[in-house]
DRENSEMAR-21610 format. One record per residue (C-alpha): residue in three letters; y, z, x. Coordinates in steps of 0.02 Angstrom, whole numbers, plus 50000, padded with zeros to 5 digits. Each point is the difference from the previous one (the first is absolute). Last residue first. Example, Ala and Ser with C-alpha at 12.3 -4.5 7.8 and 13.67 -1.06 7.14 Angstrom:
2
SER499475035750684
ALA498285003349931
This chain:
618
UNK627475052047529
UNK500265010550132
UNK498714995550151
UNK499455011250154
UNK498924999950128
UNK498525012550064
UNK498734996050138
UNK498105001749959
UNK499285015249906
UNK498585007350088
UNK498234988649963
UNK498875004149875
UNK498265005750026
UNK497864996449940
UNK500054983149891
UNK501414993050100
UNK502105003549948
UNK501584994850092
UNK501665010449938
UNK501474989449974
UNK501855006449987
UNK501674997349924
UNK501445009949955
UNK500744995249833
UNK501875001149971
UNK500554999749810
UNK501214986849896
UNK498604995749891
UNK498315008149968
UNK498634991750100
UNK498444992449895
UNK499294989450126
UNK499525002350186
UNK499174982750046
UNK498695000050141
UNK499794991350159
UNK498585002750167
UNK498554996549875
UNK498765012549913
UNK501395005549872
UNK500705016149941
UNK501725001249923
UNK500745015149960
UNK501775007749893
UNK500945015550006
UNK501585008649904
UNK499625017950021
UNK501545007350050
UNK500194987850139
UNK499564982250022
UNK498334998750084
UNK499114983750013
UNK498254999850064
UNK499174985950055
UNK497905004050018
UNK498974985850101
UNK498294997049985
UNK498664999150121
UNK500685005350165
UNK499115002150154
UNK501214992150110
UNK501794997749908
UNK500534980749955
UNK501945000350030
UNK501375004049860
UNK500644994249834
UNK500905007149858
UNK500844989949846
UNK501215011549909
UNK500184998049796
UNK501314999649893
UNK499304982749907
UNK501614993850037
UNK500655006650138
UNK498254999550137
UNK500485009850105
UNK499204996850178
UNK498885012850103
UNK499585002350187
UNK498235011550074
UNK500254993650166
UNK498075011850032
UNK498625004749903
UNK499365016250090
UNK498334997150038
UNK498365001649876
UNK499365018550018
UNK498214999450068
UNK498534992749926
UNK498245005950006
UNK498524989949955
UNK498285009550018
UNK498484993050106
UNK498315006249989
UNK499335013150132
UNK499934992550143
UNK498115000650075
UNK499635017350120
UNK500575004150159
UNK498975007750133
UNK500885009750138
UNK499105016649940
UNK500564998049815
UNK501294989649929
UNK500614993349819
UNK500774984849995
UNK501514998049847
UNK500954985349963
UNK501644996049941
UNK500374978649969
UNK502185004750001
UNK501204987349943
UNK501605000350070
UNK501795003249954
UNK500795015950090
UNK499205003550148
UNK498805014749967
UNK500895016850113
UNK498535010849966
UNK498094998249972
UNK499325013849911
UNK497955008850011
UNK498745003149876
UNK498345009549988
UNK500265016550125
UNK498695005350132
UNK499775016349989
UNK500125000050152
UNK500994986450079
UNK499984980649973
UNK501204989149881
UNK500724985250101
UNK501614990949947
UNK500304979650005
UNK501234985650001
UNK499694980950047
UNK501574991050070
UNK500804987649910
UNK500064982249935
UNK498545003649896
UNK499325015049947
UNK498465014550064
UNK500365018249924
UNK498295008350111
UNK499485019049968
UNK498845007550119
UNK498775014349964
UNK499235014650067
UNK498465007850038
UNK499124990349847
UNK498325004549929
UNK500735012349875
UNK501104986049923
UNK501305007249883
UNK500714987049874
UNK501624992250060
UNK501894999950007
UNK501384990850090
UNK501875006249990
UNK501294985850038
UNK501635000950067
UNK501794994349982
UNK500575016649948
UNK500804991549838
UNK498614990449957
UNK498645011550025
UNK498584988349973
UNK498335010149943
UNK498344989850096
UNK498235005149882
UNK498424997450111
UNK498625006449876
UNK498784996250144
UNK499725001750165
UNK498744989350083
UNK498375007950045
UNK499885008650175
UNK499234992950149
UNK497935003950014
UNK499465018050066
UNK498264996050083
UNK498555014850032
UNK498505000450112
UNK498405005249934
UNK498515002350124
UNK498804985449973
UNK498894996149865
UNK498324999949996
UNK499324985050084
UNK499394984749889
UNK498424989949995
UNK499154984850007
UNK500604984750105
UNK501095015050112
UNK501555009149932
UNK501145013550055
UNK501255009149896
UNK501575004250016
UNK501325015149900
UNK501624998249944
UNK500865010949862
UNK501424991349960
UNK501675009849938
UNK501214990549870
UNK501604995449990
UNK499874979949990
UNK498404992649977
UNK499124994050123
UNK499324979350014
UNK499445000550157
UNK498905010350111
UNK500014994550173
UNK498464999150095
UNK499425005450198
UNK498505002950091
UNK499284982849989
UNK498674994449872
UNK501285002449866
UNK499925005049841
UNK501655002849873
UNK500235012149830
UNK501535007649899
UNK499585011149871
UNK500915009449835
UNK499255012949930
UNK501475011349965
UNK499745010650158
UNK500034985150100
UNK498734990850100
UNK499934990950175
UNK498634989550016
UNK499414994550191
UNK498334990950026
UNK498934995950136
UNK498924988650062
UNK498684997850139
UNK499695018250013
UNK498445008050089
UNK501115009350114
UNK502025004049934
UNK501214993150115
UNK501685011749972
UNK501144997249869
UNK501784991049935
UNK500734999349838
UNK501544990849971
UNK500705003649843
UNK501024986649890
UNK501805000149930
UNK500474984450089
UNK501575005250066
UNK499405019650007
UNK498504996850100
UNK499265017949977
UNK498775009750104
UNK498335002149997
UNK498885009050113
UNK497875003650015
UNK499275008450158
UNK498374996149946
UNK499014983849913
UNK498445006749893
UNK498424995350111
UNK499114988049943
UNK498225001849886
UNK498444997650120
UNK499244985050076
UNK498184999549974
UNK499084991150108
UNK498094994350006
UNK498115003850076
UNK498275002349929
UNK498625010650062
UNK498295002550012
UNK499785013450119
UNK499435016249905
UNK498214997050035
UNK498785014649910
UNK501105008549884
UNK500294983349886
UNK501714996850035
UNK501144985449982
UNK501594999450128
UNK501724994549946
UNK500954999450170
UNK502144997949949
UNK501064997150126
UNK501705006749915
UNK501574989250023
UNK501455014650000
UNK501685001349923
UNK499695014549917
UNK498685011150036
UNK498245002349867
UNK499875019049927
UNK498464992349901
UNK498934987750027
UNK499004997849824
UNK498354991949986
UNK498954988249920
UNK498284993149947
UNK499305012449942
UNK499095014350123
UNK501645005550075
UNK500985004350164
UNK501725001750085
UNK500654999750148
UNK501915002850078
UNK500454997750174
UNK501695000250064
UNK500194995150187
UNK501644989449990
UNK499054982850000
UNK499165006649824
UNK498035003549986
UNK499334998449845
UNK497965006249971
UNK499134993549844
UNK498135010449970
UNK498994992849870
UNK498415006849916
UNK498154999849975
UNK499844981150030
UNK498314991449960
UNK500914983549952
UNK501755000449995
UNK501425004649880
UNK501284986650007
UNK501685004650092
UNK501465010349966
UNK501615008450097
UNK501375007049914
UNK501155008250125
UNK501065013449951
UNK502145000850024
UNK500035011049792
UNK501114984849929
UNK499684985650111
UNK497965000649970
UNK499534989650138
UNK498744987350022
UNK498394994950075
UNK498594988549967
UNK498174998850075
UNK499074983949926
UNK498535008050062
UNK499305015450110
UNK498964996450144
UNK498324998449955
UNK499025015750044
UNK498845001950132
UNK498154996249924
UNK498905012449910
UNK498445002350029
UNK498245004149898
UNK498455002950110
UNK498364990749925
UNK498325002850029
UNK499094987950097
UNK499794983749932
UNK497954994450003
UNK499444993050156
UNK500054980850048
UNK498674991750077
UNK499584988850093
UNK500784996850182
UNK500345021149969
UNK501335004149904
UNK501035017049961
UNK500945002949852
UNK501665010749983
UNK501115003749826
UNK501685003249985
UNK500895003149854
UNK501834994149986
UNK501535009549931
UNK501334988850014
UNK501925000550046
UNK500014988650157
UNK498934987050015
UNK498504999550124
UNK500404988250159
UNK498455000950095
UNK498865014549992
UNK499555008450152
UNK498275004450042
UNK498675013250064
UNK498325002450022
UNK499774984450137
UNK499404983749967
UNK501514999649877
UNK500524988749868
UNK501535002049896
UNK500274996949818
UNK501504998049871
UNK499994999549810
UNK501395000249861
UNK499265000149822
UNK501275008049912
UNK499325018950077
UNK499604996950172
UNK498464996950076
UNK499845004750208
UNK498274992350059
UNK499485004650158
UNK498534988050104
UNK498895006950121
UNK498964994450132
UNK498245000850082
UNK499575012149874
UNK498145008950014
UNK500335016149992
UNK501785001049929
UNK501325010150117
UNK501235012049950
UNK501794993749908
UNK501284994150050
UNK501684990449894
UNK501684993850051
UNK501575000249900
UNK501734991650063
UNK501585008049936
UNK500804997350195
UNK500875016049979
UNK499035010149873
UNK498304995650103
UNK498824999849845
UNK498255007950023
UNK498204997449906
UNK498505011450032
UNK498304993349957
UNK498555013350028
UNK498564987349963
UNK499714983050042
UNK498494991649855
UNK498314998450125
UNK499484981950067
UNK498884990549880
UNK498365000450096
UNK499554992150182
UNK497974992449971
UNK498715001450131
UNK498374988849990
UNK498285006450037
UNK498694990250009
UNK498715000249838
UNK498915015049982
UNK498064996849940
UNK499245015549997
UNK499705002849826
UNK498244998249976
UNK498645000149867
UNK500824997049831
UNK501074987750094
UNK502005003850087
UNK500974989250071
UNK501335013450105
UNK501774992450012
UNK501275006050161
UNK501925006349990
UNK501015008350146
UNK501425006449918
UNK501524999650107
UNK501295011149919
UNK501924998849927
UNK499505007249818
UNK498455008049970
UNK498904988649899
UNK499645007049798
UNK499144983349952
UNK498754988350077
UNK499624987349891
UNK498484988850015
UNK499224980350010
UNK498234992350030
UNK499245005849844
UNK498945013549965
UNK501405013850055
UNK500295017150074
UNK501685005750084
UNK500545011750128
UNK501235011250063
UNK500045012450159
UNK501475008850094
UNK499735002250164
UNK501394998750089
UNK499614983950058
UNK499704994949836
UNK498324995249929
UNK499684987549857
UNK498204998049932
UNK499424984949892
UNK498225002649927
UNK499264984349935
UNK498394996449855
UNK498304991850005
UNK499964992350150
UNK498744988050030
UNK501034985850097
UNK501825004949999
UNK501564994349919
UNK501504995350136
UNK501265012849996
UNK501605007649902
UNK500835015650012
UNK501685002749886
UNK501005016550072
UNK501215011349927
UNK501655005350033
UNK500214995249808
UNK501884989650048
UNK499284994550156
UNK498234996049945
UNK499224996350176
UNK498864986050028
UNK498445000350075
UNK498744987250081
UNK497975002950049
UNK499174981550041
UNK498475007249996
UNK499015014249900
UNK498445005650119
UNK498414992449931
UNK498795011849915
UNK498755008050061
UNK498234991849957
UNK499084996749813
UNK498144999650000
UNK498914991049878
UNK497945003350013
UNK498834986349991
UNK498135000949958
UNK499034999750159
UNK499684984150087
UNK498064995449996
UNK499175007850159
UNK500004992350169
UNK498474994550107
UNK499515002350157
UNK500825014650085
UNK499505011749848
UNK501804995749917
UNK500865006449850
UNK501544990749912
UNK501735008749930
UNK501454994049915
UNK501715004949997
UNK501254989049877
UNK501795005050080
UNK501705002049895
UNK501344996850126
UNK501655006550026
UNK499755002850173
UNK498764992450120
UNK498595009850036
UNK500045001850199
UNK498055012049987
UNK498625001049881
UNK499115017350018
UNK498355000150019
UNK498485012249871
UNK498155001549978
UNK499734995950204
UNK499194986550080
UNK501894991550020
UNK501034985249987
UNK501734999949937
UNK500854984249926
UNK502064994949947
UNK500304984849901
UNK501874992149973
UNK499684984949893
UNK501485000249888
UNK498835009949862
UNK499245012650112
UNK498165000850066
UNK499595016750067
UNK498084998050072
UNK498825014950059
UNK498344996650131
UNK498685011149977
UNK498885003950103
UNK498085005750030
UNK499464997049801
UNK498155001849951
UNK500615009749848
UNK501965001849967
UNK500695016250041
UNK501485001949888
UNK501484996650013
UNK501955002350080
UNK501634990550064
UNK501435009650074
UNK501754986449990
UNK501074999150097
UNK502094999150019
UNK499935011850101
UNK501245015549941
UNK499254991749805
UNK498295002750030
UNK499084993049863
UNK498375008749947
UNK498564988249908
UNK498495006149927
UNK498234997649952
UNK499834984050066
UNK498044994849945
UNK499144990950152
UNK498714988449933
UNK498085002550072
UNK499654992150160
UNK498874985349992
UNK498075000649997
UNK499045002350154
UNK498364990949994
UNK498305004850030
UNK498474986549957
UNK498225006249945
């Protein structure tokens, strides 16, 4: 009988261990019967086969490729012939390491968005994020993307992805490092240099800032920035009278923190506007306004004159009163907005104070023209002045000048001026001066009444009493002879006065001035006087028989107006002509009787003596 050796029994796998730090994988079985090896087979689907040999139960497969899903199978061997292939067993190794690994940082989230190549066999991702100061974050994930949120500001995070299977997670990607959003500044401090009113910014350094950039925001929608590599920075050009907040946020070549906290400033103050002064004449203040200002607590105005006086005053409106200001000065006037903090933002103008009133003030009559001259001393501040002279009645007599001198015109007679000056500029008025006093000629006399004393050859002159007058002088002014007068002075001073020895037969015009300190005033008005007519002289008469009558003649008398022939003839027998020629016809004479003849001249005021006498009988 024939002896043969049958083939080795079928291996049956009775387990499979993957070793993930190896990336192998620990085959087992059973003892298979007539079997002296084995000989193990990992087939995977892109070709990749791994193989152990051995004539033990168990061999590890070795170099199995990641992120691949092995079919093991397993054949006996007596040294001749090899048993049927054992039933298969499926085998998954490590997975692949995630590739490709890229981040990008969330500025405004400071967070991070991983991203990598999917994996072969991996059934889900861990994503871990370590800073260098050891803060830890981390993501999970099936897919191929993941958030990281809650990163410390202004660190390095070094950031890897683990694949992970059911079996193994071991399978790290390269690390990559990734800069986060850089930290918000902190501890801002903002400062205004009150001279220069420029405003810089610091603050303490930002991990992770390569540079800064301050943002100042002021209210109306004004903005202005400065950059800064540095912690500090000045701001360019910031307007005046704002209240800006200021913020700070620092940069890296990516990102952009978050706006620090803000710090609230005010800018210097703008200098006061449309700025106006003038002066209240009456009480010598300064009015000084402006428009109220942005941000400003109050006002100070400062006046500083070129003699030394300075006056101030201050206000939280929009004006102010100078008080106690000098005449005749231009004030320099600072007007200077105030907040409490910079108290330099000033405007500048002149204020030119009421004049001086004129001094050393004198009048003194111009008796031709019956005007003052008034004459006074440069007054400061004053480009004009005027002069008014008033009486006690009311009456007033004015006259400017830009010189130091006037004449008041225009006065009226007898009266007593009280003078005073005052000074003028474009705007006001001095008080008046010191009052000097004026005494203008006396009024003209009046009630001039002339009595002709015929037979004294004189006239008396009368007139009302003039209390203004220190005496007076009486002119009887005619023709063809020479002027007469008499002066009244004395104390008391006595209203009429007589001119003696009048030549017989003129007309008198008599007037009367009245004087007082060398000043005379107008004539009084005019008042006809006569004297007694002259003596008619060759007085001659002719008898006229028939009618019984006696023609008389005789030469023209000076002065006369009529003539008067009288014809006496004893014991009561008489008879007159009267006629305005140099001839008049006696009638009526009683017969046989001697006249004597005369003729008496006769004006409005005198008659003449009797002329030369002759004698007729008739």
């Amino acid at each position: 009988m024939a002896e043969f050796q049958t083939v080795p029994c079928t291996p049956e796998i009775t387990g499979v261990l993957l070793d993930c730090s190896t990336d192998s994988a620990l085959l087992g079985w059973a003892y298979a019967e007539e079997a002296v090896s084995y000989t193990a087979t990992a087939q995977s689907g892109d070709e990749q086969t791994a193989t152990c040999n051995t004539n033990l139960t168990n061999c590890q497969l070795l170099e199995l490729a990641c992120g691949q899903t092995y079919t093991v199978t397993l054949r006996a061997s007596d040294g001749q012939c090899d048993s049927f292939q054992s039933t298969s067993v499926k085998v998954s190794s490590v997975p692949c390491p995630p590739q490709a690994v890229v981040s990008q940082v969330n500025c405004l989230a400071n967070s991070a968005r991983v991203e990598w190549e999917a994996s072969s066999g991996v059934d889900s991702y861990t994503v871990q994020a370590m800073s260098m100061e050891g803060d830890v974050a981390g993501c999970k994930t099936d897919g191929n993307v993941c958030s990281i949120s809650d990163l410390i500001c202004g660190s390095t995070y070094n950031i890897s992805v683990n694949a992970i299977s059911n079996e193994c997670n071991v399978s790290e990607s390269a690390i990559i490092q990734m800069q986060t959003v850089p930290c918000v500044p902190e501890q801002l401090e903002a400062n205004m240099d009150c001279d220069s009113g420029s405003v810089s910014v610091s603050w303490e350094p930002s991990n992770g800032a390569t540079s800064y950039t301050a943002v100042a925001q002021g209210n109306g929608g004004y903005a202005s920035s400065c950059n800064s590599s540095d912690t500090s920075c000045q701001f360019p050009e910031l307007l005046c009278g704002l209240s800006y907040s200021i913020t700070v946020q620092a940069s890296d070549d990516v990102c952009n923190s978050a706006d620090s906290s803000a710090v609230q400033l005010n800018t210097l103050l703008c200098e006061p506007q449309n700025v106006s002064a003038q002066m209240e004449c009456g009480s010598n203040a300064g009015l000084v306004s402006w428009e109220q200002g942005e941000l400003v607590s109050s006002y100070l105005v400062r006046a500083v004159s070129p003699d030394g006086h300075r006056t101030q005053c201050d206000s939280n409106t929009t004006s102010c009163r100078l008080p106690s200001m000098h005449c005749g000065q231009q004030y320099n006037l600072t007007v200077t907005a105030q907040d409490g903090s910079c108290d330099n933002s000033n405007a500048y103008l002149t204020l030119q104070s009421v004049p001086c009133n004129p001094s050393n003030v004198q009048a003194s009559l111009q008796c031709l023209s019956n005007s003052a001259a008034v004459t006074w001393e440069r007054a400061s501040g004053a480009v004009l002045y005027q002069a008014v002279g008033t009486t006690d009645g009311g009456h007033q007599a004015m006259c400017n000048n830009s010189q130091t001198h006037c004449d008041l015109s225009g006065l009226q007679c007898g009266q007593t001026y009280n003078v005073t000056v005052v000074s003028k500029d474009n705007t006001c008025s001095s008080v008046d001066s010191d009052t000097a006093h004026v005494r203008t000629a006396p009024c003209p006399s009046q009630d001039v009444a002339v009595d002709v004393q015929c037979a004294a050859g004189s006239m008396m002159v009368t007139w009302s009493a003039n209390p203004n007058a220190e005496s007076f002088h009486v002119m009887a002014v005619t023709s063809g002879s020479t002027d007469l007068s008499c002066d009244s002075r004395g104390h008391p001073i006595r209203t009429g006065c007589s001119i003696e020895n009048l030549p017989c037969g003129h007309l008198y015009s008599v007037t009367v001035t009245s004087i007082r300190g060398g000043c005379k005033s107008k004539v009084s008005g005019a008042v006809a006087a006569s004297s007694a007519p002259c003596v008619p002289q060759n007085a001659k008469g002719s008898l006229d028989c028939i009618s019984n009558s006696v023609w008389v003649s005789w030469d023209a008398s000076t002065g006369a107006q009529t003539y008067t022939v009288l014809a006496n003839g004893g014991g009561g027998v008489n008879s007159t002509c009267t006629t305005s020629s140099t001839a008049c016809n006696v009638p009526d004479l009683a017969c046989g009787t001697q006249y004597t003849f005369h003729v008496t001249a006769v004006n409005t005021h005198c008659q003449s003596s009797p002329s030369n006498t002759f004698q007729i009988e008739t």
